[in-house]
Structure formats: C-alpha cells, structure tokens
Chimera marker file (.cmm) of the C-alpha trace (Angstrom):
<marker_set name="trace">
<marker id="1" x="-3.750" y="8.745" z="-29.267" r="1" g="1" b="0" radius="0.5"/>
<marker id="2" x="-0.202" y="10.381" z="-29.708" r="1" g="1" b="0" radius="0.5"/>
<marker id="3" x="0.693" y="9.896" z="-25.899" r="1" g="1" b="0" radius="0.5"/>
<marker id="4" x="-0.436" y="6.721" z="-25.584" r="1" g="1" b="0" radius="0.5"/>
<marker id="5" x="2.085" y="4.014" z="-24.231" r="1" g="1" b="0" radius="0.5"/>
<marker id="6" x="1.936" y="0.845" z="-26.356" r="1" g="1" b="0" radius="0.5"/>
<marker id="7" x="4.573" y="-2.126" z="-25.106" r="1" g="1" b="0" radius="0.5"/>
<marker id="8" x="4.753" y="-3.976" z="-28.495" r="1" g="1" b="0" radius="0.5"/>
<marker id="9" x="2.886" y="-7.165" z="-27.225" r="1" g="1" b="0" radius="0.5"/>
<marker id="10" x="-0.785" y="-5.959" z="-28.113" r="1" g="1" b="0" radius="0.5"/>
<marker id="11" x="-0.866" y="-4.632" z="-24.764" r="1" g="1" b="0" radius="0.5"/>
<marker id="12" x="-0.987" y="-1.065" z="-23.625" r="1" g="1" b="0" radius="0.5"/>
<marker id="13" x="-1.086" y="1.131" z="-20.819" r="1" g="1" b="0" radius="0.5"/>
<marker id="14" x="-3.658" y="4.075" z="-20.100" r="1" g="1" b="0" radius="0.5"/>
<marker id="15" x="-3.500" y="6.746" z="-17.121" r="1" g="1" b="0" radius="0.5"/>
<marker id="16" x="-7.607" y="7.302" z="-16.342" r="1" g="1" b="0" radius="0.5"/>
<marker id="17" x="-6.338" y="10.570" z="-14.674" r="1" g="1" b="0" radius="0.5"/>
<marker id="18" x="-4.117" y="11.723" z="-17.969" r="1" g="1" b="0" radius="0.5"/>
<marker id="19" x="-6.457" y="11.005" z="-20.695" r="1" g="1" b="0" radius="0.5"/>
<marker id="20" x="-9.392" y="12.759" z="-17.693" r="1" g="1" b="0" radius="0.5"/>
<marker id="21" x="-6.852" y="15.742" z="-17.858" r="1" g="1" b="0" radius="0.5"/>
<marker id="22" x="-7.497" y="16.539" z="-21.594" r="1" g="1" b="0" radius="0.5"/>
<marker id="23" x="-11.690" y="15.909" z="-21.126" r="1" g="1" b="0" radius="0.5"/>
<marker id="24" x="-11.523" y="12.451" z="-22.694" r="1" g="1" b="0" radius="0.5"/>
<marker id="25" x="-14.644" y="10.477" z="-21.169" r="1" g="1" b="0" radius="0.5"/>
<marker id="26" x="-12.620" y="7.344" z="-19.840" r="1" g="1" b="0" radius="0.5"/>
<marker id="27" x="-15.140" y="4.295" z="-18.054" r="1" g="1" b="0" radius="0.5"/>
<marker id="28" x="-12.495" y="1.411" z="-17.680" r="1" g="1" b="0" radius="0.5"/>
<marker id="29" x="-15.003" y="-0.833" z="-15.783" r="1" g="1" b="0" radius="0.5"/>
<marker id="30" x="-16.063" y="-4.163" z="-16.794" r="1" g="1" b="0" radius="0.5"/>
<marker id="31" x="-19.432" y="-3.994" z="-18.485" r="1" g="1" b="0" radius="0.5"/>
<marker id="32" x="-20.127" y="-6.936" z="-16.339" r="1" g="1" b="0" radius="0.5"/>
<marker id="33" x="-21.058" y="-4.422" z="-13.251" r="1" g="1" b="0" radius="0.5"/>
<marker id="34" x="-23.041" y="-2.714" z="-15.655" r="1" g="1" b="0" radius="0.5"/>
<marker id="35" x="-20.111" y="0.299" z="-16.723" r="1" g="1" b="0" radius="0.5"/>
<marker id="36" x="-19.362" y="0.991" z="-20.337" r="1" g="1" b="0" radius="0.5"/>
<marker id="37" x="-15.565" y="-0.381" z="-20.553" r="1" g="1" b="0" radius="0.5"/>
<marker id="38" x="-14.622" y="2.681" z="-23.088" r="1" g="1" b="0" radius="0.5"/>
<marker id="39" x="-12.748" y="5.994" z="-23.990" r="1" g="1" b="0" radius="0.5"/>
<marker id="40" x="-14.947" y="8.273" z="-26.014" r="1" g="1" b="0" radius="0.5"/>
<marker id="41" x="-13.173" y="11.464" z="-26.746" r="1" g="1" b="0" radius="0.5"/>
<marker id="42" x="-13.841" y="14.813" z="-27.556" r="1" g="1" b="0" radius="0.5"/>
<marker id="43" x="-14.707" y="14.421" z="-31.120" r="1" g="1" b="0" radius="0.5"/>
<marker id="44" x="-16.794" y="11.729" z="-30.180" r="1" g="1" b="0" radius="0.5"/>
<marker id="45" x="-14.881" y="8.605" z="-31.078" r="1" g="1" b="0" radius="0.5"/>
<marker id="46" x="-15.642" y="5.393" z="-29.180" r="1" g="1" b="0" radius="0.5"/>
<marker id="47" x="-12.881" y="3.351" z="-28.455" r="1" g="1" b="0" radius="0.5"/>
<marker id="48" x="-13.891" y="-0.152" z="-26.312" r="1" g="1" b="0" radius="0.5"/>
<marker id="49" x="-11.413" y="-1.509" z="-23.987" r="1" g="1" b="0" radius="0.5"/>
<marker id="50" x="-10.950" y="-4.961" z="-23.218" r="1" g="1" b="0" radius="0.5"/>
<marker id="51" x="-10.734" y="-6.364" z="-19.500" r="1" g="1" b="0" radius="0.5"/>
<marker id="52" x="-7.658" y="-9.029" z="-19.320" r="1" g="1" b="0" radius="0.5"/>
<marker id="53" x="-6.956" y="-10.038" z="-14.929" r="1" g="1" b="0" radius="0.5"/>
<marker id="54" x="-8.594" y="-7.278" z="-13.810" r="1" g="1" b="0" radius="0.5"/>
<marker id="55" x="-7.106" y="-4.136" z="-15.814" r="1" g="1" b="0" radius="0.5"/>
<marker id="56" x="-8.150" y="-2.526" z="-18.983" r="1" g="1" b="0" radius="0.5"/>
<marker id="57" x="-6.794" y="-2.958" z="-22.351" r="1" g="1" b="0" radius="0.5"/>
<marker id="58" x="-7.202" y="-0.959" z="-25.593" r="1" g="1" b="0" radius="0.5"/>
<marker id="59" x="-6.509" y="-3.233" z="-28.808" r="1" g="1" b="0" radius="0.5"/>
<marker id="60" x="-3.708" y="-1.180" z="-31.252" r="1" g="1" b="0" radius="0.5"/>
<marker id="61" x="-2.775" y="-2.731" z="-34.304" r="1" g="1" b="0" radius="0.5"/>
<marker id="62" x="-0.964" y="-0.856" z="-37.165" r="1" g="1" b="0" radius="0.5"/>
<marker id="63" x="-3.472" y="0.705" z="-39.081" r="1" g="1" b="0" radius="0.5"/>
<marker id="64" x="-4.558" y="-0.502" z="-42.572" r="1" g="1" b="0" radius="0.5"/>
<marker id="65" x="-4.743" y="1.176" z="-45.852" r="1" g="1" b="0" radius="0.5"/>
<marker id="66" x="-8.585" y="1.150" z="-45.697" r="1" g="1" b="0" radius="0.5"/>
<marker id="67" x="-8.473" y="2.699" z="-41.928" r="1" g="1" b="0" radius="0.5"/>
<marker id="68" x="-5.971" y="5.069" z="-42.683" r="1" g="1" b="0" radius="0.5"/>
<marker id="69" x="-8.292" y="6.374" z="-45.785" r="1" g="1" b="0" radius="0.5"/>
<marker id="70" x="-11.188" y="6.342" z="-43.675" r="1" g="1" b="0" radius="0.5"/>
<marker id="71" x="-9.972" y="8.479" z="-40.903" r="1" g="1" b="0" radius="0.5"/>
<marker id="72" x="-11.548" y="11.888" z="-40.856" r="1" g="1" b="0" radius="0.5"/>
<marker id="73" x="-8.294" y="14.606" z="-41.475" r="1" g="1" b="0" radius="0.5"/>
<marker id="74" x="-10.253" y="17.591" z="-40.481" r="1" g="1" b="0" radius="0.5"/>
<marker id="75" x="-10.552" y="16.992" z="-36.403" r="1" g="1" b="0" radius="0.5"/>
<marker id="76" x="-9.384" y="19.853" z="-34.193" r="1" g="1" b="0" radius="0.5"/>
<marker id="77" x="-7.103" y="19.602" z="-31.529" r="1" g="1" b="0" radius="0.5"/>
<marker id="78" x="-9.248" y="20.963" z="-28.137" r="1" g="1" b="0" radius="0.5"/>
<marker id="79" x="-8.633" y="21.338" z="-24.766" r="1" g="1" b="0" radius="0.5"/>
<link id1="1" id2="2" r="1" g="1" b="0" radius="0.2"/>
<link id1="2" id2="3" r="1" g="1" b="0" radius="0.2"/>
<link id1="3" id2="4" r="1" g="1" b="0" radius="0.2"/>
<link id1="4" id2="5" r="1" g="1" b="0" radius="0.2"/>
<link id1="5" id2="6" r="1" g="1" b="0" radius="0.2"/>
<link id1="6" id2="7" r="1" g="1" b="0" radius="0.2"/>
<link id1="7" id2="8" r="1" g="1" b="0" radius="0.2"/>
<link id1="8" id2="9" r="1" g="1" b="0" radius="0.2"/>
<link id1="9" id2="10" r="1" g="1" b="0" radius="0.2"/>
<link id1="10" id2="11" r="1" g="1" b="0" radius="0.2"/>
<link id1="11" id2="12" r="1" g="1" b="0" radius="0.2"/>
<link id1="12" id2="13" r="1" g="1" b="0" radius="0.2"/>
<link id1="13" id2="14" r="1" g="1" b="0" radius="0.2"/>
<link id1="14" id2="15" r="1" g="1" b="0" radius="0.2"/>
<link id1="15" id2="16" r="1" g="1" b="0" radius="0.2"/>
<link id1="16" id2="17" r="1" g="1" b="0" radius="0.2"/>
<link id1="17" id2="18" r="1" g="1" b="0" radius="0.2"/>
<link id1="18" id2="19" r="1" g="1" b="0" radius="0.2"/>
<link id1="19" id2="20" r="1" g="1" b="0" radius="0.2"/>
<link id1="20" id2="21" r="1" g="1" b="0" radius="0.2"/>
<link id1="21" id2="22" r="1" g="1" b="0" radius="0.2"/>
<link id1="22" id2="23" r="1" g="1" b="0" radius="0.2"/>
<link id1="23" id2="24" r="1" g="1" b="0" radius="0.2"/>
<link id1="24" id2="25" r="1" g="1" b="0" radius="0.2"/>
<link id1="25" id2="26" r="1" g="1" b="0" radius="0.2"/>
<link id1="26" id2="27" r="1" g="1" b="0" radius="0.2"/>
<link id1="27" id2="28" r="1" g="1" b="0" radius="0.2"/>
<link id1="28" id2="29" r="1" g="1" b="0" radius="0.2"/>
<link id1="29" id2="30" r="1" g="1" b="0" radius="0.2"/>
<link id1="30" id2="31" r="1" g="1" b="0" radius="0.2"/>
<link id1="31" id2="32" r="1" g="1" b="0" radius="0.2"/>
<link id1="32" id2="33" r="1" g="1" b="0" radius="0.2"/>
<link id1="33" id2="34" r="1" g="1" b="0" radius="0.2"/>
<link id1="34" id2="35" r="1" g="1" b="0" radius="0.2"/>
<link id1="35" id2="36" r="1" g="1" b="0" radius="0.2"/>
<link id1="36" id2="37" r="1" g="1" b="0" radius="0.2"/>
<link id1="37" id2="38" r="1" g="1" b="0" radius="0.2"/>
<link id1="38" id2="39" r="1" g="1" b="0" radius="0.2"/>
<link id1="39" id2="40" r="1" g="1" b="0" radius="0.2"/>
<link id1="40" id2="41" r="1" g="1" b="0" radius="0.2"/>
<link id1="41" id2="42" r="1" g="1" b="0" radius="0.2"/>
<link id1="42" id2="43" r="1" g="1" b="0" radius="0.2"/>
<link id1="43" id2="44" r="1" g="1" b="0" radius="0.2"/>
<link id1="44" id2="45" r="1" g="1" b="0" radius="0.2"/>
<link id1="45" id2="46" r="1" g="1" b="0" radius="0.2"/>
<link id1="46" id2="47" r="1" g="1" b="0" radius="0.2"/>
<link id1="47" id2="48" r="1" g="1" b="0" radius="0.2"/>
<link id1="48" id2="49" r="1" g="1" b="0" radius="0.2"/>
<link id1="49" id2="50" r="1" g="1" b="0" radius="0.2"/>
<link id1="50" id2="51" r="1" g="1" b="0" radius="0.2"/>
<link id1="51" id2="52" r="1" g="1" b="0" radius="0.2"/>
<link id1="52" id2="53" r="1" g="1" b="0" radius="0.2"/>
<link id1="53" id2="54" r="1" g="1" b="0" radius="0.2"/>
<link id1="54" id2="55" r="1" g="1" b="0" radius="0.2"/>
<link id1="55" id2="56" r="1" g="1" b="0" radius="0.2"/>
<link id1="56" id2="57" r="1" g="1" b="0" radius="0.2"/>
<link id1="57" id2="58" r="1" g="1" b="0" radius="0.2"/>
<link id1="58" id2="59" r="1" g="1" b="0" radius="0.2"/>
<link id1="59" id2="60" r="1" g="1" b="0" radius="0.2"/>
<link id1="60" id2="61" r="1" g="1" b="0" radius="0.2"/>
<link id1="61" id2="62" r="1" g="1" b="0" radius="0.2"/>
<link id1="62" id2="63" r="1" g="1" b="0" radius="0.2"/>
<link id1="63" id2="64" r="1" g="1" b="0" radius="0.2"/>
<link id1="64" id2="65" r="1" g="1" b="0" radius="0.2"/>
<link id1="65" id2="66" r="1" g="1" b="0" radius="0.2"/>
<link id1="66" id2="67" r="1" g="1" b="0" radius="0.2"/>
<link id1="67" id2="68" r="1" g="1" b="0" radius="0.2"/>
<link id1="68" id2="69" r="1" g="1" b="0" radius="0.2"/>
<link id1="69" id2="70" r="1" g="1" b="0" radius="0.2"/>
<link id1="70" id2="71" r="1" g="1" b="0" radius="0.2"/>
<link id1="71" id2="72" r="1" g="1" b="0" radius="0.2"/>
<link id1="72" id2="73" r="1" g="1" b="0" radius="0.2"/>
<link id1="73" id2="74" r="1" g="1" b="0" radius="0.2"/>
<link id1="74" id2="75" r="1" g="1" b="0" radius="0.2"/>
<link id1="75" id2="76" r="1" g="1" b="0" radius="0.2"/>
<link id1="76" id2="77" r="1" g="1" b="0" radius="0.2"/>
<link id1="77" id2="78" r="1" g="1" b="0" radius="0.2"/>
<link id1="78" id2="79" r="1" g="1" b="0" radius="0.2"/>
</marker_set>
C-alpha cells in the first residue's frame, strides 16, 4: 500500500474513492450491520479494518523478518 497515509500513532487514513480508483474492493462498514469491514485487492489479498468512533482503521506495523520473507515478490502491478 505505497500511497497509503500512515500518521505514526497506529492510525491511518484511507480514501474509499482512491483505493475504488485503482479496482481495490474497499467495504469499510462495521460487520455489525452485516458488511465485511475489509480491502481485498486485486491480487486477492484481504486486509480487515478495524472500526474505532465510527471510522475505519487498517492496523500497520513495521513488518517482521518472517512477513517480509513470506511476502510473495512476483505480484504485478494492474490497473
């Protein structure tokens, strides 16, 4: 997520319409009215998004040397 904006706090900030814009799948409703509270993107990724006073969150963290060995280096840019 190279354009994502991340404030430093654990926090971030998503734009439904941007992430739309490049065919992401983007459902930032609470699964408590029965949405899926998620990104899933082109390459089929599922990231979950947490609901904190009434806007959605996705959890960053710097990655670790497991995740960052894990992480498939063969995906294809598409739009």
């Amino acid at each position: 997520m190279n354009q994502y904006t991340f404030s430093g706090s654990g926090k971030t900030i998503h734009s439904s319409v941007q992430l739309e814009s490049y065919k992401q799948e983007v459902d930032n409703r609470s699964m408590k009215i029965g949405d899926k509270q998620r990104i899933q993107t082109l390459d089929g990724f599922v990231i979950l998004l947490n609901i904190m006073d009434g806007l959605s969150y996705m959890s960053m963290h710097p990655y670790t040397d497991t995740e960052y060995a894990d992480l498939p280096r063969d995906l294809h840019h598409r739009r």
